[in-house]
C-alpha positions in Angstrom: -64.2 -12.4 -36.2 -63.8 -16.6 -36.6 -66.0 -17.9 -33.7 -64.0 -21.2 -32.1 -65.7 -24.6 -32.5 -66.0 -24.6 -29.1 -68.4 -21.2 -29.1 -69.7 -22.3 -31.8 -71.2 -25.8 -30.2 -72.0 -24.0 -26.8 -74.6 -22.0 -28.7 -75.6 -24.4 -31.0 -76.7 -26.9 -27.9 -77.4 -23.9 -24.9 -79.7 -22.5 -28.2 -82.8 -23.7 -26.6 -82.0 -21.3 -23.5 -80.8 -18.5 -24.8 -83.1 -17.8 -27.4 -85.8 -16.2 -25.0 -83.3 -14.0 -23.5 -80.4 -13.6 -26.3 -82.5 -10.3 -26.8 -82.5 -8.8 -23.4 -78.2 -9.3 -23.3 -78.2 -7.8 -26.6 -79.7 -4.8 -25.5 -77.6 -5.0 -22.2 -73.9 -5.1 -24.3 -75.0 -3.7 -27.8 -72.2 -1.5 -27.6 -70.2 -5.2 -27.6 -69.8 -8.1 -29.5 -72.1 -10.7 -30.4 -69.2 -13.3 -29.2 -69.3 -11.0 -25.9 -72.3 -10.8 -24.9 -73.3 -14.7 -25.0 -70.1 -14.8 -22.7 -71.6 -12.5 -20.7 -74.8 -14.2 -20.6 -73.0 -17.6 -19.6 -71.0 -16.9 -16.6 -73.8 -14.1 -15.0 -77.2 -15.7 -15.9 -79.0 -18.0 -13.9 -78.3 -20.6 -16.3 -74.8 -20.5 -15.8 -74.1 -23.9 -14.2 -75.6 -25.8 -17.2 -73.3 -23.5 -19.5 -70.2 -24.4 -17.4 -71.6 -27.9 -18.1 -71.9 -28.1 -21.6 -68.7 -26.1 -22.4 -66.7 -28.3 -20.0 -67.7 -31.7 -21.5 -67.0 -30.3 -24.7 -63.7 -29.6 -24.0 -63.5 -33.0 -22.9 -64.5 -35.2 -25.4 -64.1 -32.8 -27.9 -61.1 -32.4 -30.2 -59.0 -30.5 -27.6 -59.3 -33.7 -25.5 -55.8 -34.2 -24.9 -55.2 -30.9 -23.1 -58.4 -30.6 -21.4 -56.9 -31.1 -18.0 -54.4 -28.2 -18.8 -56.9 -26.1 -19.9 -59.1 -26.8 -16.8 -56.3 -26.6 -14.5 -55.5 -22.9 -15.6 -59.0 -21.9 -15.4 -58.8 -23.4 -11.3 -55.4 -21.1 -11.1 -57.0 -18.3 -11.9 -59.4 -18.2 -9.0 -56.9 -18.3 -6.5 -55.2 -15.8 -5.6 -51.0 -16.1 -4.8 -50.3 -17.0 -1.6 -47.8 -14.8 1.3 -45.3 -16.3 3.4 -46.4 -17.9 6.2 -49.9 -18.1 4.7 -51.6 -21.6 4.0 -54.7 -21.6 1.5 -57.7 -23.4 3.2 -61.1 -23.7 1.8 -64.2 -23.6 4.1 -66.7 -25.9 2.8 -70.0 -24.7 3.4 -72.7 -27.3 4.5 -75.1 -28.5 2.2 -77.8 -26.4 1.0 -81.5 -27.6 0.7 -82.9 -29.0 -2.3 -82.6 -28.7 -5.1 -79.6 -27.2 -4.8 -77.2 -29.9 -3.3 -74.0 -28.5 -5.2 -70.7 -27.7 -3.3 -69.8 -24.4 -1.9 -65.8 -23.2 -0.8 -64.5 -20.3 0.2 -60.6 -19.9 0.1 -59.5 -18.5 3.6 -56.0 -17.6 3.6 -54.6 -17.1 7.1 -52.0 -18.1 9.2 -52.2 -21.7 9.9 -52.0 -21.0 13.6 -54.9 -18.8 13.6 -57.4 -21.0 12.9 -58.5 -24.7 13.2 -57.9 -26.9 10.2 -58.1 -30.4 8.9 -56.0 -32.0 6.4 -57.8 -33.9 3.2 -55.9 -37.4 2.7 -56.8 -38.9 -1.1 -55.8 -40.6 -3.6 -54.7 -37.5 -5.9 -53.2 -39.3 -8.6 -56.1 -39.6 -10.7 -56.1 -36.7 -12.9 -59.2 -36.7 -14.7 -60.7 -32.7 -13.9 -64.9 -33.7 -14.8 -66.9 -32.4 -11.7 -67.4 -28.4 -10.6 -67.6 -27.3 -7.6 -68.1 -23.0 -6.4 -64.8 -21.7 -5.0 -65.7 -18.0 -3.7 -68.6 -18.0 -6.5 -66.1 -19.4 -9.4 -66.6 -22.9 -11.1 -63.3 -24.8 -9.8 -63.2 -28.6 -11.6 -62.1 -31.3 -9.5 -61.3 -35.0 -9.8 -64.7 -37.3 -9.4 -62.8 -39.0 -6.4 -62.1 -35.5 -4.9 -66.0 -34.1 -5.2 -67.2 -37.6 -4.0 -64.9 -36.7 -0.5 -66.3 -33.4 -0.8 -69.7 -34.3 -1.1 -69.4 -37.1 2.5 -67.4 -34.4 4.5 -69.8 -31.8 4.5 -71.5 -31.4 8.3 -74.0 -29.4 9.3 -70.9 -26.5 10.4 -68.5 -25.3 7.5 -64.9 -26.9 8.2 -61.6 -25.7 7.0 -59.7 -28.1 4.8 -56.2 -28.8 3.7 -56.9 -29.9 0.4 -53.3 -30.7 -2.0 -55.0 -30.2 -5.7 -56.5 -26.6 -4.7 -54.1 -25.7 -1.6 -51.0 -25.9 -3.6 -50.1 -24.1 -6.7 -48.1 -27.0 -8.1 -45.3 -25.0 -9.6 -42.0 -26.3 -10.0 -40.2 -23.4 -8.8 -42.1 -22.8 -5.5 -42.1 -27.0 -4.7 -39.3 -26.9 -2.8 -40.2 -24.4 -0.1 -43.8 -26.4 -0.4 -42.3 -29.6 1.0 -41.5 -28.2 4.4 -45.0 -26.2 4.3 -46.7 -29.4 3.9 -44.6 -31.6 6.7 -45.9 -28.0 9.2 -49.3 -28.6 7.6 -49.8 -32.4 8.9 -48.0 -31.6 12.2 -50.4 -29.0 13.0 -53.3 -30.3 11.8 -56.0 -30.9 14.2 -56.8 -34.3 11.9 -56.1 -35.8 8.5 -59.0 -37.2 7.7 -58.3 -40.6 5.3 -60.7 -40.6 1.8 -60.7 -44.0 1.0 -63.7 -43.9 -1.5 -67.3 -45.4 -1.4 -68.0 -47.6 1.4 -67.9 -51.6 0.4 -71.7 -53.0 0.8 -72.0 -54.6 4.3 -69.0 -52.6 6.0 -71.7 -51.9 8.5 -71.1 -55.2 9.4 -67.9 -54.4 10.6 -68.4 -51.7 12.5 -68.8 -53.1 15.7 -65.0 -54.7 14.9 -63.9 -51.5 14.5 -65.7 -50.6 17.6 -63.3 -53.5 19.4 -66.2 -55.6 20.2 -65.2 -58.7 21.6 -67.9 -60.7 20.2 -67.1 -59.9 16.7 -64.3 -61.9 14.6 -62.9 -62.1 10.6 -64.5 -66.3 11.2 -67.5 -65.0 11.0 -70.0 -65.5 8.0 -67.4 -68.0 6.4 -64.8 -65.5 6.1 -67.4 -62.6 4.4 -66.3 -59.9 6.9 -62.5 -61.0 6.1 -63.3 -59.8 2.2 -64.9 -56.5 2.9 -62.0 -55.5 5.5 -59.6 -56.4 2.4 -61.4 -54.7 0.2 -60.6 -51.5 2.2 -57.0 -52.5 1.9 -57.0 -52.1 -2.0 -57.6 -49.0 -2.2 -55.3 -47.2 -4.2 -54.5 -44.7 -1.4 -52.2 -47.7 0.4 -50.2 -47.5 -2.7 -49.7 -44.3 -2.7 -46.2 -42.8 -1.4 -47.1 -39.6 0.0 -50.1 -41.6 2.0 -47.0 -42.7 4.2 -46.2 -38.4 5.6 -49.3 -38.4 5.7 -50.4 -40.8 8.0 -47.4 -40.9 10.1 -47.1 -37.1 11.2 -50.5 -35.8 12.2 -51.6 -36.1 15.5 -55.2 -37.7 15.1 -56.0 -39.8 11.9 -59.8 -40.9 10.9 -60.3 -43.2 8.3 -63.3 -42.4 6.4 -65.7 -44.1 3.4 -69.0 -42.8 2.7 -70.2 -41.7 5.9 -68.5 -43.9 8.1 -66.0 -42.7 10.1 -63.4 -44.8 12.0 -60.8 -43.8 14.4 -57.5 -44.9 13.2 -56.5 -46.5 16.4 -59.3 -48.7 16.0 -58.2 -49.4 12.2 -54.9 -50.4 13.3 -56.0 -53.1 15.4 -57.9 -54.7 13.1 -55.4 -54.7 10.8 -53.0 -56.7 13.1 -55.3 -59.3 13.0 -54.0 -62.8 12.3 -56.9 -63.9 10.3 -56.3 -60.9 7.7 -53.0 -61.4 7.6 -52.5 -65.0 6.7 -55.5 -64.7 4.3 -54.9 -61.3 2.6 -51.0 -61.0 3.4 -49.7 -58.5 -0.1 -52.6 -55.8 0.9 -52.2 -56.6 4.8 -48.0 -56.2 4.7 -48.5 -52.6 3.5 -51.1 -51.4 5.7 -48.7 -52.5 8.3 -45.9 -51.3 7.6 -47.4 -47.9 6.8 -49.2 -48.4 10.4 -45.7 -48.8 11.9 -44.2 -46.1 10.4 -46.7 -43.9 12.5 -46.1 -46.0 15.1 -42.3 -45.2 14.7 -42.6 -41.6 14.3 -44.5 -40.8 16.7 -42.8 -42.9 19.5 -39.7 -41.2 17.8 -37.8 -44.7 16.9 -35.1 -43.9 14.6 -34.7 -46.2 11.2 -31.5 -48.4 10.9 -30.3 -47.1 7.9 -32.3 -43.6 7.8 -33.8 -42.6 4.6 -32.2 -46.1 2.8 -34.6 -48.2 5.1 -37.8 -46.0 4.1 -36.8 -45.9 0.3 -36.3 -49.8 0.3 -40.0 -50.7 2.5 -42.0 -48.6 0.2 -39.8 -48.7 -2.9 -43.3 -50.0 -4.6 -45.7 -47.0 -3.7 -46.6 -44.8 -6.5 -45.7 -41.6 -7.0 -46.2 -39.2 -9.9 -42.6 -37.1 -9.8 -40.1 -40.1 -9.7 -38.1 -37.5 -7.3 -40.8 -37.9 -5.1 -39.5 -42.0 -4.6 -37.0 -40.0 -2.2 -38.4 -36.6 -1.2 -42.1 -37.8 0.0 -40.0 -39.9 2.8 -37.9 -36.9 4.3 -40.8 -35.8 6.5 -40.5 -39.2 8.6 -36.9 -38.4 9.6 -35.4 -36.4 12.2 -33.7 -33.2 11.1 -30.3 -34.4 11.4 -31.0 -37.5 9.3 -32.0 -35.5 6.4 -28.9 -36.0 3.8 -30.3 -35.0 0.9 -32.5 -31.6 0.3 -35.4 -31.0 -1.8 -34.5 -29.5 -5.1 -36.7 -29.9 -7.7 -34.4 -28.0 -10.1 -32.2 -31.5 -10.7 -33.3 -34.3 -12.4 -34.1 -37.9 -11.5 -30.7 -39.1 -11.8 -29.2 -36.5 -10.1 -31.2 -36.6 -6.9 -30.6 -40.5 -7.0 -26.7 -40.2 -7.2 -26.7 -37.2 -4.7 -28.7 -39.7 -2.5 -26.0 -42.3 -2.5 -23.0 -39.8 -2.0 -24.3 -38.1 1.4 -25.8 -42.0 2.3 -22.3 -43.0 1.8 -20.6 -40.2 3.6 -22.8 -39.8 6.2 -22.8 -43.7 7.4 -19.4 -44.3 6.0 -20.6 -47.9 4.1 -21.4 -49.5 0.9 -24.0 -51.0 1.7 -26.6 -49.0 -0.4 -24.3 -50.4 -3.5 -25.3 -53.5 -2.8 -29.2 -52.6 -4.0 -27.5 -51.7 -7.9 -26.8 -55.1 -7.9 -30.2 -56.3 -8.5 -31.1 -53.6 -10.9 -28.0 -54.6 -13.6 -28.4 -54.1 -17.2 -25.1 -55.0 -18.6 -23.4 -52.3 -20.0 -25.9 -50.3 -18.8 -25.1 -50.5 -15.3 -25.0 -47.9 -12.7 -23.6 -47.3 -9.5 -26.9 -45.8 -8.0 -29.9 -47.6 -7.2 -32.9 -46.3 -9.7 -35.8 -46.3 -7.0 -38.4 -45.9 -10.0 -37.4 -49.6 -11.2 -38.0 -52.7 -10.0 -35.4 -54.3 -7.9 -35.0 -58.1 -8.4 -34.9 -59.9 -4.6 -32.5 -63.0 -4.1 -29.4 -62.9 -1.3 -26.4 -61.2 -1.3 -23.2 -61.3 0.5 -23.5 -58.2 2.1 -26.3 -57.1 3.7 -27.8 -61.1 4.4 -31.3 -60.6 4.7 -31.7 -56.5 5.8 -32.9 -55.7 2.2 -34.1 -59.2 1.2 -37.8 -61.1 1.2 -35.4 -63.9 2.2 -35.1 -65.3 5.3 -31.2 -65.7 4.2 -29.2 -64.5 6.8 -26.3 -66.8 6.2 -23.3 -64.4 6.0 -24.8 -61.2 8.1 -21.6 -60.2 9.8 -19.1 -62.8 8.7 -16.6 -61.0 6.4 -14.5 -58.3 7.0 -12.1 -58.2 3.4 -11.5 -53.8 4.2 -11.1 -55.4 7.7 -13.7 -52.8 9.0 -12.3 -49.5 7.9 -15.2 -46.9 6.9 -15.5 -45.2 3.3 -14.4 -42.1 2.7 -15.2 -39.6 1.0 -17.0 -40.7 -2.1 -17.5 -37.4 -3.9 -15.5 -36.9 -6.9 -14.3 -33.0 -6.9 -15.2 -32.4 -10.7 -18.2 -34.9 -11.7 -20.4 -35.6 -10.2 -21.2 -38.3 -11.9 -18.5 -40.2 -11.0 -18.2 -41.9 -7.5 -14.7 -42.3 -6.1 -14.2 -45.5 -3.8 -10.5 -46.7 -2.2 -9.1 -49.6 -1.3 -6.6 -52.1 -3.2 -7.0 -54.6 -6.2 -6.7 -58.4 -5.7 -6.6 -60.1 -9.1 -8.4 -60.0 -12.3 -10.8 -62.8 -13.6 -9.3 -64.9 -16.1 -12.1 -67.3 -16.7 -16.0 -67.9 -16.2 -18.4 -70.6 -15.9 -20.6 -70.9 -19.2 -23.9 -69.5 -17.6 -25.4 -68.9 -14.2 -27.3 -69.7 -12.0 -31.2 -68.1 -12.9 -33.3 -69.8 -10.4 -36.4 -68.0 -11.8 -35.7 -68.2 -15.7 -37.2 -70.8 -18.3 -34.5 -72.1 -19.3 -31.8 -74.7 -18.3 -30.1 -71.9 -16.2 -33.1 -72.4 -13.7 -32.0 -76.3 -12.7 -29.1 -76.2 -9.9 -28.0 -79.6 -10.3 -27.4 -79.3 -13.8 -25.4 -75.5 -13.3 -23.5 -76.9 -10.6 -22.3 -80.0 -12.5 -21.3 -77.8 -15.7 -19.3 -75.7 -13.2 -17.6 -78.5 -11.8 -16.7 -79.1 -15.3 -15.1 -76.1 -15.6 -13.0 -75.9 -12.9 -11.8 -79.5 -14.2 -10.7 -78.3 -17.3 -9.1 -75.3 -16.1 -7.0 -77.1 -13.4 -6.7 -80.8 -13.2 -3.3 -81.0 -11.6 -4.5 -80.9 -7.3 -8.1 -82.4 -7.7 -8.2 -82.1 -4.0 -7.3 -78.6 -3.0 -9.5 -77.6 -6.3 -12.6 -79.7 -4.9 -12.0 -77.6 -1.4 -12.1 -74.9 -3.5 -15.0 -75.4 -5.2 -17.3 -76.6 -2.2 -15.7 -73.6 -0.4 -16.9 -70.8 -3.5 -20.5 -72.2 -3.9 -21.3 -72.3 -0.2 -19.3 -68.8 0.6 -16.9 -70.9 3.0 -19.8 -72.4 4.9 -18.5 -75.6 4.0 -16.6 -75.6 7.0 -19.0 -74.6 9.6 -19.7 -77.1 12.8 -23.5 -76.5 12.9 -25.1 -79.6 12.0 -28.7 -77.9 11.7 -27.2 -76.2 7.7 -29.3 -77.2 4.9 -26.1 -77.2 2.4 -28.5 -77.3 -0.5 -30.5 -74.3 0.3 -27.1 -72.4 1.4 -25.4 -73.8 -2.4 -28.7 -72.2 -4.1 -28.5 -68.8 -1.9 -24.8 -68.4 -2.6 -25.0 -69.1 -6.3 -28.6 -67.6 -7.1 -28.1 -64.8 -9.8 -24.2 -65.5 -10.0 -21.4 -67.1 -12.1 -18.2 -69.2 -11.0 -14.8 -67.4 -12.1 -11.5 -68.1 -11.6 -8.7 -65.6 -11.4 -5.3 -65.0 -12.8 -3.5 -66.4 -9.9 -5.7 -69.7 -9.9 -8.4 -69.0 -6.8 -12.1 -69.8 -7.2 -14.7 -67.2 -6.8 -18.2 -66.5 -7.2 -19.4 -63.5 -8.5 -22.2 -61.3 -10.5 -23.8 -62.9 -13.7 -21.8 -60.6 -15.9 -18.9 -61.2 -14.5 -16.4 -61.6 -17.3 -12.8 -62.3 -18.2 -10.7 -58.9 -18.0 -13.1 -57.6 -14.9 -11.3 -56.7 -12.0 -11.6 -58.2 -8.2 -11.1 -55.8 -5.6 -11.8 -54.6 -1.4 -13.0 -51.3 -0.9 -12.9 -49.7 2.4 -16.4 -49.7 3.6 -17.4 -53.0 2.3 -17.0 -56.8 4.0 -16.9 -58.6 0.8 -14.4 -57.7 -1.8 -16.5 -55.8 -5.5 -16.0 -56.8 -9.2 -15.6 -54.0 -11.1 -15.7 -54.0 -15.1 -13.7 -51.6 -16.9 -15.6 -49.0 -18.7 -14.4 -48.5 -22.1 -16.8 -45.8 -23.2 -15.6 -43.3 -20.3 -11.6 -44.6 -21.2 -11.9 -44.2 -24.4 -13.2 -40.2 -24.2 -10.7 -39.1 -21.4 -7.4 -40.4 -22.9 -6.9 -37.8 -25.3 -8.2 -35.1 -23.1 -4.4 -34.8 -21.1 -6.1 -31.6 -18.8 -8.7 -33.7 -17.6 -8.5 -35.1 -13.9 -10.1 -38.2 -15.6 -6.9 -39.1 -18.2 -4.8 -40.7 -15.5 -7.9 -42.6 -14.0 -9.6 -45.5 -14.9 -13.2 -45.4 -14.8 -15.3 -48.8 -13.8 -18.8 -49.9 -13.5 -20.2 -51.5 -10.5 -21.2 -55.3 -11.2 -22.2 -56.2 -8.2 -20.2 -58.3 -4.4 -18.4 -62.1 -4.5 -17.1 -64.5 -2.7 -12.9 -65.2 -3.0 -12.1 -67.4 0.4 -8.8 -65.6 0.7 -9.3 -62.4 0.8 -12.9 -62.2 3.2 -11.0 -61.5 5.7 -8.1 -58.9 6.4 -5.0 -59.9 8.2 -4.1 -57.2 10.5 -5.1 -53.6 11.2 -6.0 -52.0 8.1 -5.4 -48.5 9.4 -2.1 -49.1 10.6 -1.0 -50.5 7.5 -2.4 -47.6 5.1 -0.8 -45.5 7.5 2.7 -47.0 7.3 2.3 -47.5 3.8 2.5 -51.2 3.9 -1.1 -51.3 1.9 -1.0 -49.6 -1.4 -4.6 -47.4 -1.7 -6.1 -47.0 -5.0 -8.6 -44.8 -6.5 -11.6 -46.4 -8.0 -13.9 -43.8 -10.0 -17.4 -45.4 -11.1 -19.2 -43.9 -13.5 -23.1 -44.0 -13.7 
């Protein structure tokens, strides 16, 4: 037999030990192995937790570092056993015992949820690192430091059942999906989640008589000292954390907890609102509350504008660690019948983001969730779904004015009407599903552009507006001198997106000039009108309206997806032109229909077209 170098170093530093007793197990399991017997001897003698010790830091810092938390993890699986339907896997943890022995003791109690009191353990669960052991049912479980350090604070003198996500779910794949409607029961029925934010800052003591809503306490205090340790709080990783949101929104009570101070989150809330915290700490304060108002929401059962869309886009920057999750974590804060997409952890990223936007599409019958791809382009690499593990760049658009914008833009909200209000229809392609399938009619196609754009936020001499608006008043020279007055209309009527004409006196023209043209490009088209459009707007791209949008869409042909259907003649593809998305403009003719849309597509008057984007 060929001992493992991790037997080997176990007895080389537990030698000291188990020399004085090697003997007596000997005797015990002659009839064994040597290699079975000191096995024996580590899990059932008394010095069993300095084993577990010494055999757990070796596999991690020894040369099986990289997979220690998969080996670990496996070992935690095997103490529990598989759960029943219906069942929900607490553990009572046991109060502390006296010294010396101040370790932590769990006992798994597997029961219907109903039958028994519970609270639910909130924490930050990203961190990964299995180092500290706790006794699950007499078994060494490892745990993350940040997990035994909750542990550790929430012990009373009474055991208490816990909800606890690392040991209460298995974690598998293929028993997720049933797991995500298990765990929205699990907060709702809770009798409280009980919020882990970590140790306690020095001098929060201070502010418990804030949270306490004493009226002779305030953030001026101590020259703004009380201000930093409240913000402090704030930072926490938990408040970046996506599935934080479900979890404080559905339960009925919430306590926030650090150390051994607890603090009702009613209280917590308050404080948060106040004015000195948020004008001094305002990136941390905006999340805490807008988390707050999403349990403020929920349970007062206010409905979302745009359903899951407005949830995805307010914490599009929390961190999750399945990128399906950017989605799925934020079902549990919707009604039933708002719930368009399902949990399916059997598709991939890409999937779940384009199923998202087909039933968004159908079910409100817009575009408007197009309008986010815009800020996400890559060229050629384009795509017709928003990727809600990316960043998403923030300047105005067209479309939605300022509902998905930091900007206090709200310029064209409402103005246009180029499908002249008709809704989508069905976007879903009957044979790919990676294709989306938009109607409406084609306009023109761009015959020229501007040499650059406008880049507010680059280095370079994109980022000066007076300098991109003069080159494009070039351009538009030197494509058209012949009517310099109806082309200067034209030009002050594209880079203000027809605002030009408005009576208010109270427009700042130059702010409007920058918010119209920020990330975009001047184009002209083949039958001589001015637009403004994407940044990769190019000659050949086509200008469009699509039912379900009040701005007309460029679309650029996409050769890749041409090029591999023509030959195929049995494909539905071989007649249809694919497109990619490029993002909304501005052509003054067309941003508004004359007449009633659905009476002429009924008549036949408007000639509907297909439009397949692929992604």
């Amino acid at each position: 037999m060929t001992w493992s170098k991790s037997e080997i170093a176990c007895m080389v530093l537990a030698s000291p030990i188990i020399g004085p007793i090697y003997a007596v197990c000997w005797i015990i399991r002659r009839s064994k192995h040597l290699a079975e017997a000191t096995l024996t001897y580590f899990f059932y003698s008394a010095w069993g937790d300095l084993i577990h010790f010494i055999t757990t830091n070796w596999i991690r810092f020894g040369p099986q570092r990289q997979s220690r938390n998969e080996i670990l993890r496996k070992q935690n699986a095997a103490v529990f056993a598989p759960l029943f339907p219906g069942e929900t896997r607490l553990l009572k943890l046991h109060p502390r015992q006296h010294w010396p022995d101040s370790g932590i003791y769990c006992e798994v109690v597997s029961v219907p949820r109903r039958e028994i009191q519970y609270e639910v353990v909130s924490y930050d669960s990203r961190d990964k690192e299995l180092c500290r052991a706790i006794k699950v049912d007499g078994h060494h479980v490892m745990v993350t430091d940040h997990l035994y350090s909750a542990l550790r604070h929430l012990r009373n003198n009474d055991a208490r059942n816990l909800w606890i996500e690392d040991l209460s779910t298995d974690g598998l794949d293929s028993e997720r999906n049933g797991h995500q409607d298990d765990r929205e029961s699990i907060l709702i029925e809770a009798f409280q989640v009980i919020i882990w934010l970590g140790a306690a800052p020095r001098r929060l003591k201070r502010l418990i008589p804030l949270f306490d809503e004493s009226p002779s306490v305030s953030f001026e205090d101590d020259s703004g000292s009380m201000a930093q340790i409240f913000s402090e709080l704030l930072k926490r990783p938990w408040w970046n954390r996506l599935w934080s949101v479900q979890e404080l929104a559905l339960p009925p009570k919430v306590i926030v907890q650090c150390d051994k101070h607890r603090i009702p989150w009613s209280n917590f809330a308050q404080t948060i609102d106040l004015s000195y915290i948020d004008s001094s700490h305002s990136v941390e304060t905006s999340r805490a509350k807008t988390m707050a108002l999403s349990r403020t929401k929920y349970q007062s059962e206010i409905s979302y504008e745009y359903g899951l869309l407005s949830l995805a886009w307010e914490f599009r920057d929390s961190q999750v660690d399945d990128n399906r999750d950017k989605l799925y974590a934020l079902l549990g804060l919707l009604p039933k019948e708002e719930r368009i997409i399902k949990v399916d952890y059997s598709k991939n990223v890409d999937q779940v983001y384009m199923e998202f936007v087909q039933a968004w599409i159908n079910h409100y019958g817009s575009l408007l969730i197009l309008n986010l791809t815009q800020r996400q382009q890559r060229g050629t690499h384009s795509t017709w779904y928003p990727r809600w593990s990316e960043p998403f760049g923030d300047y105005p658009q067209f479309f939605c004015g300022s509902t998905f914008s930091s900007h206090s833009h709200n310029f064209w909200e409402g103005k246009f009407s180029a499908g002249g209000g008709r809704r989508a229809p069905s976007c879903i392609h009957p044979n790919d599903g990676r294709l989306l399938r938009l109607q409406g009619f084609s306009h023109d196609k761009v015959a020229a552009v501007a040499p650059s754009s406008y880049e507010p936020h680059s280095s370079g001499a994109n980022a000066n507006w007076e300098e991109c608006r003069k080159s494009w008043w070039e351009f538009t020279q030197t494509w058209s001198s012949d009517d310099q007055e109806g082309i200067s209309q034209a030009f002050w009527l594209a880079i203000t997106a027809g605002l030009v004409d408005s009576e208010s006196g109270t427009i700042n023209y130059e702010s409007v000039q920058r918010a119209t043209c920020d990330h975009r490009r001047l184009f002209i088209t083949e039958n001589g009108q001015l637009g403004v459009g994407p940044s990769a707007v190019a000659p050949g791209d086509m200008v469009c309206v699509v039912f379900g949008s009040p701005v007309p869409f460029v679309l650029s042909e996409c050769r890749t997806c041409n090029d591999n259907t023509r030959g195929n003649q049995d494909s539905d593809l071989a007649s249809s032109q694919t497109w990619r998305y490029l993002g909304d403009a501005y052509v003054h003719s067309i941003m508004h229909y004359a007449g009633d849309v659905d009476d002429d597509v009924r008549t036949g008057r408007l000639y509907v077209e297909n439009f397949l984007l692929c992604g």
